[in-house]
N, C-alpha and C positions, 0 to 999 in steps of 0.2 A: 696840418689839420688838427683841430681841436678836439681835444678825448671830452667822450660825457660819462655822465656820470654813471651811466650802467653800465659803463664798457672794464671797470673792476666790481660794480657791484657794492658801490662802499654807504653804508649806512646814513640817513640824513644828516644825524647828529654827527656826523666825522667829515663833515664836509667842507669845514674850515682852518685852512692848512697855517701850521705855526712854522715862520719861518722868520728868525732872529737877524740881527745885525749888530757889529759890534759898535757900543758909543766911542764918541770921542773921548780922548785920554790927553792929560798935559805930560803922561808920562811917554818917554820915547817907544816906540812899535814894537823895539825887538826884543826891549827891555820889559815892557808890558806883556807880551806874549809867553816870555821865561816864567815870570811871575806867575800867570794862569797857567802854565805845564805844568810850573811846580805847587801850586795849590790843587789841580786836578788829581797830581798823583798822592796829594797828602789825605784828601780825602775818599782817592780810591782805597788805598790800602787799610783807612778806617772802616771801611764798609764794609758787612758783611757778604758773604759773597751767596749768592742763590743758586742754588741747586736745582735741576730739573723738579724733581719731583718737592721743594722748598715751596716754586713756585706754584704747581698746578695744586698742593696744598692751602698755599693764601688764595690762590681763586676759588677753589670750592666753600671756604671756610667764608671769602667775601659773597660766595651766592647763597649759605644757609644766613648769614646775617643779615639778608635782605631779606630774605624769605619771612625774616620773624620779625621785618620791620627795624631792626635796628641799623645803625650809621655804618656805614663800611669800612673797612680799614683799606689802608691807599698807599702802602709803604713805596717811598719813592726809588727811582731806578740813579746808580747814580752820576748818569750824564746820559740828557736827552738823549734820542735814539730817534732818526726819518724815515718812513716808509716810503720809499719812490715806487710807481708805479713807468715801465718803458715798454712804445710800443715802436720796432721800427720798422723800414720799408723794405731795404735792403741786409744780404748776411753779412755785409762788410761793417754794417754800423755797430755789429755785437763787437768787434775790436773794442778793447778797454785800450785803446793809445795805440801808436806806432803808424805805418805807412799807411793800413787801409781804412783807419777811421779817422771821418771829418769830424772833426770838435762841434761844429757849426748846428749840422746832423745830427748828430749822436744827442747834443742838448736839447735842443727841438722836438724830439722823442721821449723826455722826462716830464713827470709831473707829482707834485709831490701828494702825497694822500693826507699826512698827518705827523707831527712831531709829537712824541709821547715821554711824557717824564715820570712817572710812577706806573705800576704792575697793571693796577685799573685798567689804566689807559692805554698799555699794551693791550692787554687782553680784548681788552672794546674794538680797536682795530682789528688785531686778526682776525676777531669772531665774527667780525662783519664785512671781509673782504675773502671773495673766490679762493678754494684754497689752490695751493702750487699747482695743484696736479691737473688742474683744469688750466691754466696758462697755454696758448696758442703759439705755434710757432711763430718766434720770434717777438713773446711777449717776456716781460720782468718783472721781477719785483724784487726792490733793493733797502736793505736798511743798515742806514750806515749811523756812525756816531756823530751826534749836535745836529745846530738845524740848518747849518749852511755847505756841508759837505756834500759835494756829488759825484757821483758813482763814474767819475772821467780821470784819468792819468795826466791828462791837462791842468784838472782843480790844482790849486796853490796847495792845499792841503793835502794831496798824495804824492806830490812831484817825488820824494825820495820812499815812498814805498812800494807795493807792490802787492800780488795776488795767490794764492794758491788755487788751482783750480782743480775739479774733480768731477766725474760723472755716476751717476747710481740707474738703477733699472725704473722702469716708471713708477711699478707696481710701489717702491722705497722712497718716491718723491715728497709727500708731505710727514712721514717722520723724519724724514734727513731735514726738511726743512725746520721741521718745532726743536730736533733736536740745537739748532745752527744756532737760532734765533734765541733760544733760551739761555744755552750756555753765552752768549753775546750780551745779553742784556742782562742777565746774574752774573757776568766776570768771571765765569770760569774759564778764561783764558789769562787771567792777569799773571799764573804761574807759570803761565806757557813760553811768557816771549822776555825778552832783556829789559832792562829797565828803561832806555833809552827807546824801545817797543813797545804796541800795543796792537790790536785786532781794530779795527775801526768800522769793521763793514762786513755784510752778509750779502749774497745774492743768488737769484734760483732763476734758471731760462730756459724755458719752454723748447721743448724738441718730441719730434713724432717719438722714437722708441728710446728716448733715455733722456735724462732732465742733466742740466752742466748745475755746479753750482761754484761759487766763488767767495773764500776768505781774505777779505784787505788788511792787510798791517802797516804801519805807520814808517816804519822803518826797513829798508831793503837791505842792508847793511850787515842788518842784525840778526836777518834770517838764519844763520847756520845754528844758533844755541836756542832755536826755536823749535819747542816740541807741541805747535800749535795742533799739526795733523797727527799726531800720537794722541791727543785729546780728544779728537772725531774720531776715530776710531776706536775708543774707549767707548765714547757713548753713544757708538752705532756697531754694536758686535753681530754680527752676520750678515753687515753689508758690506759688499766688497769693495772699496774705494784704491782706485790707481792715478796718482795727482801729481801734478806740475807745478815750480812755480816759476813768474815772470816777476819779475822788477819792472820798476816803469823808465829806468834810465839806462837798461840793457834792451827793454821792447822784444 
């Protein structure tokens, strides 16, 4: 059944979802694909990295520059970032991978809100979409990195990562969430994991007395020299987090 558009709540103007594809190349796939890792990672480590409070600084500073009329500043993020929006039927379909989720299912339940490539455009989506803590059981909301990845242990793009998962009380639901999302899309996590690593993806799901939330990394592998969850709990002190994690090719 088709979701509308009240059923997140999302803004007119965000109502036109970017979602990319790669062109054709005379150059070969896997050679091609090395080439963009290794430009990805060249210009991540260029980039400055944003800080929570970096951040909600260039938003305020972008809402008094409006206020007096002048042009905004739009410092970009840097590598797109998708907001999914998941509602499903069954608790079997929360499975990210393994015997009890159907791929079929589980995609069928996704829809994308919005691909965002600069702060702006963050900020315009969250500000305009339900926050976490009003999520229903058994609703989502996923943001992962670029515009074709999804939030499935099936996608070609996770087959060898996997998830940290972790639960908080409800009352802690929407800062654990801006905390996730911010460090996510300022690259505060680029210190955290291998180089052969990365964070790729945030997620928060709805539950009567406690919200789950889940960190995707690119690499399963590489998880041991990873101090991703020593990071969330830096920047969430007096929440108490007790977290797991799965691989997508252990399940």
């Amino acid at each position: 059944m088709a979701e509308s558009k009240e059923d997140v709540n999302i803004h007119p103007s965000l109502q036109r979802p970017v979602v990319g594809s790669r062109h054709e190349s005379p150059i070969p796939s896997d050679r091609l694909s090395a080439m963009e890792d290794e430009e990805e990672r060249r210009k991540r480590a260029a980039s400055p990295r944003l800080s929570r409070k970096t951040l909600e600084e260039l938003e305020s500073a972008d809402q008094k520059r409006q206020e007096k009329g002048w042009e905004a500043d739009d410092p970009p993020l840097t590598t797109p970032w998708t907001f999914w929006f998941q509602r499903t039927t069954n608790q079997s379909q929360f499975s990210y991978g393994g015997a009890a989720a159907d791929p079929k299912n589980f995609s069928e339940g996704l829809r994308v809100i919005y691909t965002v490539r600069s702060i702006k455009e963050f900020f315009s989506v969250y500000n305009n979409i339900k926050p976490a803590n009003q999520l229903f059981m058994r609703e989502c909301y996923h943001v992962m990195r670029h515009e074709n990845r999804r939030q499935m242990w099936e996608d070609v793009s996770n087959i060898n990562g996997g998830t940290w998962t972790f639960k908080c009380k409800k009352e802690d639901t929407n800062n654990v969430w801006q905390e996730l999302l911010l460090a996510a899309i300022g690259e505060q996590f680029a210190d955290c994991t291998a180089d052969d690593d990365d964070v790729v993806g945030v997620s928060v799901k709805g539950r009567d007395q406690e919200t789950q939330f889940q960190v995707w990394n690119e690499n399963a592998a590489s998880v041991r020299s990873s101090t991703v969850m020593d990071r969330v709990r830096k920047l969430l002190p007096g929440v108490e987090i007790r977290d797991f994690y799965t691989s997508v090719k252990r399940g």
